[in-house]
Jmol script that loads the backbone (N, CA, C; Angstrom):
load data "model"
ATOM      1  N   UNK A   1      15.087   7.446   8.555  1.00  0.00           N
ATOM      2  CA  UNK A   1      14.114   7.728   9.580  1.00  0.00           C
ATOM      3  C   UNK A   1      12.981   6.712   9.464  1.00  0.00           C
ATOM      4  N   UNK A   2      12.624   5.964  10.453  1.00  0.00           N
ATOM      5  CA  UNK A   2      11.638   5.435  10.879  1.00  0.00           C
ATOM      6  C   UNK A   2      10.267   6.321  11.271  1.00  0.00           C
ATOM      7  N   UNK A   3       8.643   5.349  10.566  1.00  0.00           N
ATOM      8  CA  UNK A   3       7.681   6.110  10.581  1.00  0.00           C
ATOM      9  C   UNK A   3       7.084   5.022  11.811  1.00  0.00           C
ATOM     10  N   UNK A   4       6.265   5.008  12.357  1.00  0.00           N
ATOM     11  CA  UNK A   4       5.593   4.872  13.229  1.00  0.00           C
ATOM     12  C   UNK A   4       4.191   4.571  13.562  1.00  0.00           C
ATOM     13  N   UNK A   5       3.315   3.438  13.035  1.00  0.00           N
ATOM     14  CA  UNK A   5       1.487   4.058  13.483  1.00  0.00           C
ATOM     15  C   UNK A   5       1.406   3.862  14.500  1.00  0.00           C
ATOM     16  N   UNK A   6       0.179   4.496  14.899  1.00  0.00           N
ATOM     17  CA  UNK A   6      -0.628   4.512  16.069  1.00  0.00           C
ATOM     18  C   UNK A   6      -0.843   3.495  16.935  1.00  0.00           C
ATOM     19  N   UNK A   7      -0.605   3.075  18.133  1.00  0.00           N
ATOM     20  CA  UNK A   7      -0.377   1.661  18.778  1.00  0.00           C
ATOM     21  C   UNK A   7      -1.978   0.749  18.101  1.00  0.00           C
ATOM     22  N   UNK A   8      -1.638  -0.385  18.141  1.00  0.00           N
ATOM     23  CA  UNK A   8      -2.959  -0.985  17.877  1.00  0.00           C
ATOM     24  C   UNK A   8      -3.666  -0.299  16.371  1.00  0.00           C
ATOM     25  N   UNK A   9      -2.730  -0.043  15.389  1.00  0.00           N
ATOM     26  CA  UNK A   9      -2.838   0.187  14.050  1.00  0.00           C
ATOM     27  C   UNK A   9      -1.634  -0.608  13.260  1.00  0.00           C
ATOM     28  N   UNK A  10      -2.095  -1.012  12.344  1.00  0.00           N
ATOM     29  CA  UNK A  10      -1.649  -2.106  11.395  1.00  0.00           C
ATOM     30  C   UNK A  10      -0.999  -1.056  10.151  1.00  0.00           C
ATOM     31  N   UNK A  11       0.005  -1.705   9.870  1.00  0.00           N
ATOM     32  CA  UNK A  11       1.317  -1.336   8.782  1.00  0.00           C
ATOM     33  C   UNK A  11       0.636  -1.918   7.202  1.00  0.00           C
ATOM     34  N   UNK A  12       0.707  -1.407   6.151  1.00  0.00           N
ATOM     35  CA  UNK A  12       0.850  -1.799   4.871  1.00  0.00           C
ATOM     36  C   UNK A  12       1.693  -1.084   4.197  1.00  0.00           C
ATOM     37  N   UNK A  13       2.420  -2.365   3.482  1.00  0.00           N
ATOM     38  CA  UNK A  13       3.748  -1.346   2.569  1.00  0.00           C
ATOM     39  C   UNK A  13       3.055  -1.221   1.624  1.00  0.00           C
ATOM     40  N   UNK A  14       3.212   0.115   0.602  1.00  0.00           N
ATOM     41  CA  UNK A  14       2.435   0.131  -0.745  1.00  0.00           C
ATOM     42  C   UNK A  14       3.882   0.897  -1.552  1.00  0.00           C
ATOM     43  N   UNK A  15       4.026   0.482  -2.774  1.00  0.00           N
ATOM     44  CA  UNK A  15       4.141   0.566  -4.541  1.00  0.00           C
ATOM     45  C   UNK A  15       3.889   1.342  -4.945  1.00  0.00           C
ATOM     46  N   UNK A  16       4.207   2.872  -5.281  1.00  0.00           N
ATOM     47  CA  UNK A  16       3.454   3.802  -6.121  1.00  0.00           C
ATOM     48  C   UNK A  16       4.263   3.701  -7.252  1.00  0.00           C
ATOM     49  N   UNK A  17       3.339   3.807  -8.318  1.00  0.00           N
ATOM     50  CA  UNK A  17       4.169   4.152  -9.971  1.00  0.00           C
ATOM     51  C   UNK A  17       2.702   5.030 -10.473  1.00  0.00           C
ATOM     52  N   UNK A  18       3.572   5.689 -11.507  1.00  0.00           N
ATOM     53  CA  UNK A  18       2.656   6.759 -12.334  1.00  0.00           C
ATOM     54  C   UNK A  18       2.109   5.893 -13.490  1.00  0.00           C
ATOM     55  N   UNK A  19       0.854   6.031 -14.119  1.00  0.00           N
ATOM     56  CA  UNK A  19       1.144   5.822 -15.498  1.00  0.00           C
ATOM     57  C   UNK A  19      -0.229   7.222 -16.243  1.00  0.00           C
ATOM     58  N   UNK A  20       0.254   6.957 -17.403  1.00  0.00           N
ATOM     59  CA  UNK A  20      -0.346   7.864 -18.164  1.00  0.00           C
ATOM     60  C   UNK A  20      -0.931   7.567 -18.940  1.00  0.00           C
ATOM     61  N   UNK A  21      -2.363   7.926 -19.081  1.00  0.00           N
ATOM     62  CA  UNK A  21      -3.721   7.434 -19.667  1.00  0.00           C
ATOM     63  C   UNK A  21      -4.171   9.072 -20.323  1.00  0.00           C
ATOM     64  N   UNK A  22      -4.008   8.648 -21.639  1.00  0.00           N
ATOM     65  CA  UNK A  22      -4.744   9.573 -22.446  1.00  0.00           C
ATOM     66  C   UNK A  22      -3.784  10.855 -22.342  1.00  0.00           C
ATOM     67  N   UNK A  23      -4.297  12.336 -21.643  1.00  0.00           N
ATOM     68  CA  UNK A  23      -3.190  13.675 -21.564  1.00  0.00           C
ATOM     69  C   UNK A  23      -3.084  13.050 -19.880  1.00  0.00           C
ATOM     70  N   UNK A  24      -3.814  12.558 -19.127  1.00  0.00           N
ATOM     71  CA  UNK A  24      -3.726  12.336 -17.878  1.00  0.00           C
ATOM     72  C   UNK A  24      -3.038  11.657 -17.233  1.00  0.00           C
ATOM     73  N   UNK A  25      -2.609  12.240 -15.995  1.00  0.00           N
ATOM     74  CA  UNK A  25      -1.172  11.256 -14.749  1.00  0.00           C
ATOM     75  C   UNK A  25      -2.108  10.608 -13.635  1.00  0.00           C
ATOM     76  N   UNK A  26      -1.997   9.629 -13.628  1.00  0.00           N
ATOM     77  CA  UNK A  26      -2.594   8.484 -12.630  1.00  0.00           C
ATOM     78  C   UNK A  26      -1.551   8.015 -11.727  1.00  0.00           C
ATOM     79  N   UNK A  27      -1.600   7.658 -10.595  1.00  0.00           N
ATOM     80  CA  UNK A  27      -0.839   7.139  -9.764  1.00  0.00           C
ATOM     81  C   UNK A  27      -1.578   5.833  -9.104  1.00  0.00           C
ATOM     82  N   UNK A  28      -0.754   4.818  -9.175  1.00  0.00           N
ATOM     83  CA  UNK A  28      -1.748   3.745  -9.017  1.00  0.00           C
ATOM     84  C   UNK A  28      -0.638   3.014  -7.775  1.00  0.00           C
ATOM     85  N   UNK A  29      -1.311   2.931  -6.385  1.00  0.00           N
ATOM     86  CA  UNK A  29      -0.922   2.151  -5.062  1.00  0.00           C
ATOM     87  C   UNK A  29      -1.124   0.832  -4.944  1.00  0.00           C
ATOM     88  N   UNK A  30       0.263  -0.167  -4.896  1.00  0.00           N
ATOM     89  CA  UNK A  30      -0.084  -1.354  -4.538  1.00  0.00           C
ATOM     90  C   UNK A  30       0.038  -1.789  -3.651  1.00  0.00           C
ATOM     91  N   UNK A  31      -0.868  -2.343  -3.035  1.00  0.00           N
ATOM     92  CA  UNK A  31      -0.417  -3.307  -1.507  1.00  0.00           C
ATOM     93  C   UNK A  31       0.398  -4.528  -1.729  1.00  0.00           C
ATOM     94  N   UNK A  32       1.710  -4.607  -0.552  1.00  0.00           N
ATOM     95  CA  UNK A  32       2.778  -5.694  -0.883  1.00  0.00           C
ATOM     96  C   UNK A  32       2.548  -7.121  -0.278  1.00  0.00           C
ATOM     97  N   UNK A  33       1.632  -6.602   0.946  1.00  0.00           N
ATOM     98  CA  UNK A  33       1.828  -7.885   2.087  1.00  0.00           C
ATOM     99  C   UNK A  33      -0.098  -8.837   1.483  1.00  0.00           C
ATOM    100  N   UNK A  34      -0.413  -7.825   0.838  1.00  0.00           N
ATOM    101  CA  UNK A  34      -1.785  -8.202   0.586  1.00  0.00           C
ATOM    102  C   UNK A  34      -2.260  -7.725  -0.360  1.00  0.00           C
ATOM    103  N   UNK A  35      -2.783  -8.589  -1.857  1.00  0.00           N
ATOM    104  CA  UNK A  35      -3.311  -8.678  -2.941  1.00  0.00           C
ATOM    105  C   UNK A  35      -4.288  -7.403  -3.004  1.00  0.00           C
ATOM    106  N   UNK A  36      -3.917  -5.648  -2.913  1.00  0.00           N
ATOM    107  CA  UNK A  36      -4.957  -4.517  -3.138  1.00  0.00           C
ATOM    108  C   UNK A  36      -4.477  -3.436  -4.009  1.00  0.00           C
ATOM    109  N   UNK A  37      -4.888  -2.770  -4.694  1.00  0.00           N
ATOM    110  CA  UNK A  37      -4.475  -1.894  -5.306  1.00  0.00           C
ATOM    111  C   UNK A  37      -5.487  -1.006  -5.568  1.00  0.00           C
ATOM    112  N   UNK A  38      -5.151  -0.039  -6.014  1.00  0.00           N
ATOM    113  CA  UNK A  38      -6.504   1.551  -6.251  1.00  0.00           C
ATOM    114  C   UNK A  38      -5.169   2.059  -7.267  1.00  0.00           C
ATOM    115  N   UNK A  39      -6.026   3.347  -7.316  1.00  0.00           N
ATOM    116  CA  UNK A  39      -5.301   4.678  -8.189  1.00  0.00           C
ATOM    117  C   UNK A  39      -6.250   5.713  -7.636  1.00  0.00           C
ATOM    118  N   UNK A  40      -5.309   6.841  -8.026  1.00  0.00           N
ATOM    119  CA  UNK A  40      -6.249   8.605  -7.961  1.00  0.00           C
ATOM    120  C   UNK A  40      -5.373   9.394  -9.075  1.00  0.00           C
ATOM    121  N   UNK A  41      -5.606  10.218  -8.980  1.00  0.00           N
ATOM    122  CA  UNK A  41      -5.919  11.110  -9.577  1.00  0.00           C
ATOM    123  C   UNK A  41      -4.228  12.344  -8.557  1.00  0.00           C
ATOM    124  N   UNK A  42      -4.209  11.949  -7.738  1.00  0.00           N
ATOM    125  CA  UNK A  42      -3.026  12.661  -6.694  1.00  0.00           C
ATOM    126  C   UNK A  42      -2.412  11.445  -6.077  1.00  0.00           C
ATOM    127  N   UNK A  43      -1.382  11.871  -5.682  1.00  0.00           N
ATOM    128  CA  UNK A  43      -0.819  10.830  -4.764  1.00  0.00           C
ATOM    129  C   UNK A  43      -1.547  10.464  -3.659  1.00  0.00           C
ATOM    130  N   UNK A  44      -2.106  11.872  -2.858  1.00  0.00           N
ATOM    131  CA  UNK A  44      -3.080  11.529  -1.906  1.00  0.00           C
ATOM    132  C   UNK A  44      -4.352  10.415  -1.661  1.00  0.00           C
ATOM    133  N   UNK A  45      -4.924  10.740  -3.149  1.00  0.00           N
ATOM    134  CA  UNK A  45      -6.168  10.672  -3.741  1.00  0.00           C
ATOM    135  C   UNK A  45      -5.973   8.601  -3.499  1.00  0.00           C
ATOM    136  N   UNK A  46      -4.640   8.564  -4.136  1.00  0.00           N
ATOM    137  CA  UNK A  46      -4.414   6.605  -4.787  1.00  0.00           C
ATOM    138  C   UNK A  46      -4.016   5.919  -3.272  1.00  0.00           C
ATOM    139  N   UNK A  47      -3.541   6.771  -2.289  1.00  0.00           N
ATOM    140  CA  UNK A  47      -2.992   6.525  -0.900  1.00  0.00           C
ATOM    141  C   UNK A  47      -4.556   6.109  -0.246  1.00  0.00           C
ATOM    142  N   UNK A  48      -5.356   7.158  -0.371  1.00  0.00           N
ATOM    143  CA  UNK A  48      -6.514   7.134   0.965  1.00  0.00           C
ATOM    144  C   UNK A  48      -7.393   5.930  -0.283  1.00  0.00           C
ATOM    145  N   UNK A  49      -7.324   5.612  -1.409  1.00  0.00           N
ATOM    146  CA  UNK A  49      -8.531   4.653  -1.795  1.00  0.00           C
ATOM    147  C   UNK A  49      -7.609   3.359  -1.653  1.00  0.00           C
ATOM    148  N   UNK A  50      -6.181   3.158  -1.483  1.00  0.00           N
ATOM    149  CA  UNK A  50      -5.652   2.069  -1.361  1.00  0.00           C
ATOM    150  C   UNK A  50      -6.015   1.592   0.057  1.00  0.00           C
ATOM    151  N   UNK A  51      -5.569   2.153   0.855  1.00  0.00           N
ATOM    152  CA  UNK A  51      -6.189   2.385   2.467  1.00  0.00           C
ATOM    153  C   UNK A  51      -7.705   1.268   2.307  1.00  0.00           C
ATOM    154  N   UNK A  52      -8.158   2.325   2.123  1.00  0.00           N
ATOM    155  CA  UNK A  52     -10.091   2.291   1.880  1.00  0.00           C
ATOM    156  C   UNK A  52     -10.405   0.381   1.241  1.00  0.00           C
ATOM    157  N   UNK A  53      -9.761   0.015   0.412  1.00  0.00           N
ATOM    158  CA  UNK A  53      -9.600  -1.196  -0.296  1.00  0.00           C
ATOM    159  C   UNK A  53      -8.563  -2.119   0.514  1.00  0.00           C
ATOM    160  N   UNK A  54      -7.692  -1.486   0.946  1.00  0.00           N
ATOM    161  CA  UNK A  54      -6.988  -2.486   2.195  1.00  0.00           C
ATOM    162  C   UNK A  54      -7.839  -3.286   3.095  1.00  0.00           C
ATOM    163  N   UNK A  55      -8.676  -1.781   4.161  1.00  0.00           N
ATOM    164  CA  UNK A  55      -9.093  -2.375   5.022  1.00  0.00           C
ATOM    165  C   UNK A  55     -10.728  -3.424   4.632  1.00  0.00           C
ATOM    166  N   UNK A  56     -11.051  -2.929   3.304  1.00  0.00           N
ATOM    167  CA  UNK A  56     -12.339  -4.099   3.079  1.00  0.00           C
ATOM    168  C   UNK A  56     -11.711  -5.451   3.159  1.00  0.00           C
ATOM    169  N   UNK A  57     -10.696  -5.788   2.291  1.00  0.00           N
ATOM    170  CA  UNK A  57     -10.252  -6.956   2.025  1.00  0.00           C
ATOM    171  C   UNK A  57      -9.796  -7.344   3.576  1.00  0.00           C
ATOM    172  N   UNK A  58      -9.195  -6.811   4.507  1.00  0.00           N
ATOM    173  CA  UNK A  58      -8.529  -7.487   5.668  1.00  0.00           C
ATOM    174  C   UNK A  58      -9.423  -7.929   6.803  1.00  0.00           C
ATOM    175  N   UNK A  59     -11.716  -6.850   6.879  1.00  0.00           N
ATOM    176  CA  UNK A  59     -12.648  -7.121   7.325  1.00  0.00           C
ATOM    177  C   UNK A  59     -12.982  -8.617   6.937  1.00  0.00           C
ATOM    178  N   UNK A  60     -12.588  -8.914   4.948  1.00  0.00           N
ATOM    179  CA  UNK A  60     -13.698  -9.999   4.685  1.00  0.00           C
ATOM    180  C   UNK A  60     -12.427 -11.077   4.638  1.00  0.00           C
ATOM    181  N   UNK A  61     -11.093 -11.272   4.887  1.00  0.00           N
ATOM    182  CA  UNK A  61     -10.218 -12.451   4.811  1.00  0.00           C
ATOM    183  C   UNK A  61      -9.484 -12.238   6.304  1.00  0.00           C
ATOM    184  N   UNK A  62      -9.573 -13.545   6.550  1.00  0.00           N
ATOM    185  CA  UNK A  62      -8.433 -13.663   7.819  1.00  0.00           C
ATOM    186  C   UNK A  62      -7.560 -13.999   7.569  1.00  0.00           C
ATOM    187  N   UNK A  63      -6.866 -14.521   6.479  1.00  0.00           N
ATOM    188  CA  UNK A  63      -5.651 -14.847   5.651  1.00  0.00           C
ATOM    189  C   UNK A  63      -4.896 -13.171   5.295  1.00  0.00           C
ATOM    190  N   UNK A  64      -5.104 -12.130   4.859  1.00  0.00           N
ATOM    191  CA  UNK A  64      -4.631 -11.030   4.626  1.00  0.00           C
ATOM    192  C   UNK A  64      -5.181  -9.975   6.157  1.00  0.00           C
ATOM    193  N   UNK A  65      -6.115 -10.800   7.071  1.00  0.00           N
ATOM    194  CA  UNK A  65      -5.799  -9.880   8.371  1.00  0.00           C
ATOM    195  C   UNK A  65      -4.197 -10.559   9.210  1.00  0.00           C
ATOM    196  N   UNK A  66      -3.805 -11.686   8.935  1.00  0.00           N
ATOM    197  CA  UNK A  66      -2.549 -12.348   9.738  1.00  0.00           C
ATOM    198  C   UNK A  66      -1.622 -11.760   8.909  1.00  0.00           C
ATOM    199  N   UNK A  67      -1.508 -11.382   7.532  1.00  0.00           N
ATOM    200  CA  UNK A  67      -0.186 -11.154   7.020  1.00  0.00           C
ATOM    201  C   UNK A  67      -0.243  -9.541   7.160  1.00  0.00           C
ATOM    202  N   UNK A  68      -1.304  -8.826   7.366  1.00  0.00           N
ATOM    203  CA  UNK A  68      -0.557  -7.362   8.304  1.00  0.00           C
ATOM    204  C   UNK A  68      -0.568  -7.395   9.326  1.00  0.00           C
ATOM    205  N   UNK A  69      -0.871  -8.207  10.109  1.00  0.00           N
ATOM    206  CA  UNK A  69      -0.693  -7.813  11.516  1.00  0.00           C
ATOM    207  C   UNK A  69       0.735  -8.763  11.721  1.00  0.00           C
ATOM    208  N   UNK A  70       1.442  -9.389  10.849  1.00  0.00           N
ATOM    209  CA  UNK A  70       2.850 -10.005  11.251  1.00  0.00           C
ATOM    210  C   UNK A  70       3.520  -9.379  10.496  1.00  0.00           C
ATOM    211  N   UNK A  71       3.477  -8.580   9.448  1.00  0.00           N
ATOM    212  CA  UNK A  71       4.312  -7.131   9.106  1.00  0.00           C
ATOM    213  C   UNK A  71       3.994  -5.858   9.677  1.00  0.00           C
ATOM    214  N   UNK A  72       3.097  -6.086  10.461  1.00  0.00           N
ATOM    215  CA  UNK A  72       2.917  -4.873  11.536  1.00  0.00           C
ATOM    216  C   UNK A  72       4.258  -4.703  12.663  1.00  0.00           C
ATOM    217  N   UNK A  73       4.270  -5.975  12.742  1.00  0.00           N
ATOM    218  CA  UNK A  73       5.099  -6.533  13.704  1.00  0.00           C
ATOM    219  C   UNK A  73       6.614  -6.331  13.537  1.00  0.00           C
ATOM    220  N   UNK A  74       7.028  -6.391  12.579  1.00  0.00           N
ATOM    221  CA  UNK A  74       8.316  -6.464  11.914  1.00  0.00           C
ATOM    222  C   UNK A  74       8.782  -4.676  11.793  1.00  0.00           C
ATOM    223  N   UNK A  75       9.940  -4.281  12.051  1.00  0.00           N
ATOM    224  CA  UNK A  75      10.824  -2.869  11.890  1.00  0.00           C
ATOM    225  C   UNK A  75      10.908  -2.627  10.875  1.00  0.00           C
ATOM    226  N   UNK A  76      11.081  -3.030   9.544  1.00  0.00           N
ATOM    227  CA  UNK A  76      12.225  -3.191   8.795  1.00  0.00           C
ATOM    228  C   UNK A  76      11.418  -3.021   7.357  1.00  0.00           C
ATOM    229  N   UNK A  77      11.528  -2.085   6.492  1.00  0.00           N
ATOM    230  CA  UNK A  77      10.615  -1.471   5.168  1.00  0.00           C
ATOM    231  C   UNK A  77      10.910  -1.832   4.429  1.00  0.00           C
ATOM    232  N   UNK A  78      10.304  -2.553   3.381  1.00  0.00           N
ATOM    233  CA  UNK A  78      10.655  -2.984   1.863  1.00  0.00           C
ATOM    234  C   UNK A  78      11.202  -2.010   1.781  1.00  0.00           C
ATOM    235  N   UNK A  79      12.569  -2.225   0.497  1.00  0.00           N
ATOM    236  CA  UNK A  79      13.232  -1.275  -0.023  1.00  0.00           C
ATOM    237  C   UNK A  79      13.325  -1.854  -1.875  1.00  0.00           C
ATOM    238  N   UNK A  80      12.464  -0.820  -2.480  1.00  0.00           N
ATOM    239  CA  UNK A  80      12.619  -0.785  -3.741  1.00  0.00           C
ATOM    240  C   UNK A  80      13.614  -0.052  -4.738  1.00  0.00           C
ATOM    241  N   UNK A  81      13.885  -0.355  -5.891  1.00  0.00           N
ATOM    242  CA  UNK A  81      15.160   0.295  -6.420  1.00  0.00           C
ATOM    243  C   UNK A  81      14.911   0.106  -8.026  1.00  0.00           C
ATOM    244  N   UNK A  82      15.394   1.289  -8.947  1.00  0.00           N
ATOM    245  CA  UNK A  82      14.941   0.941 -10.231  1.00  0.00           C
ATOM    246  C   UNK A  82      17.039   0.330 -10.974  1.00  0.00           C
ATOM    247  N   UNK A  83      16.917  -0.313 -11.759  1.00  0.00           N
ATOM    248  CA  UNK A  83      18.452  -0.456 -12.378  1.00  0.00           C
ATOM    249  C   UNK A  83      18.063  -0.434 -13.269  1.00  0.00           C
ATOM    250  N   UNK A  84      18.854  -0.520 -14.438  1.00  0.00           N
ATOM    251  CA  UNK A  84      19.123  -0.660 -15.895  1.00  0.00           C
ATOM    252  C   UNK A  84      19.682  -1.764 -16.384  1.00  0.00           C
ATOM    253  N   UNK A  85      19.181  -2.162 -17.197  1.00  0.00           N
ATOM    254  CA  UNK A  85      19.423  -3.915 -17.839  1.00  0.00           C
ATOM    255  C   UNK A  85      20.348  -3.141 -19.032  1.00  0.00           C
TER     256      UNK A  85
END
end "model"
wireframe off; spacefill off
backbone 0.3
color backbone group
């Protein structure tokens, strides 16, 4: 299934992995098409501050506003996969 934004809203693929700090679970979001990353505390939490840190960086570079708005453009979702060496 295909997701969809809002016409005239811009796509970022993001990276989630867990890691564990101290007794605590962190989830830390990376942006693929553009150099951003955050964490929270929830999945929610690392989603809306990755967001939040997306869109500063894409206000202050026009170099990372062209590379989402030409993966905005594009259908087709990174697909990640874990294997075993």
């Amino acid at each position: 299934m295909m997701s969809k934004c809002k016409v005239g809203k811009n796509i970022l693929d993001v990276v989630i992995t867990q890691e564990k700090i101290e007794d605590k679970i962190f989830y830390v979001a990376q942006g693929i098409q553009i150099d951003v990353a955050s964490q929270g505390l929830s999945l929610q939490e690392a989603l809306d501050n990755v967001k939040d840190a997306a869109e500063i960086v894409i206000e202050s570079s026009k170099d990372a506003r062209t590379r989402i708005e030409e993966a905005s453009e594009e259908c087709i979702a990174p697909m990640i996969t874990r294997i075993c060496l």
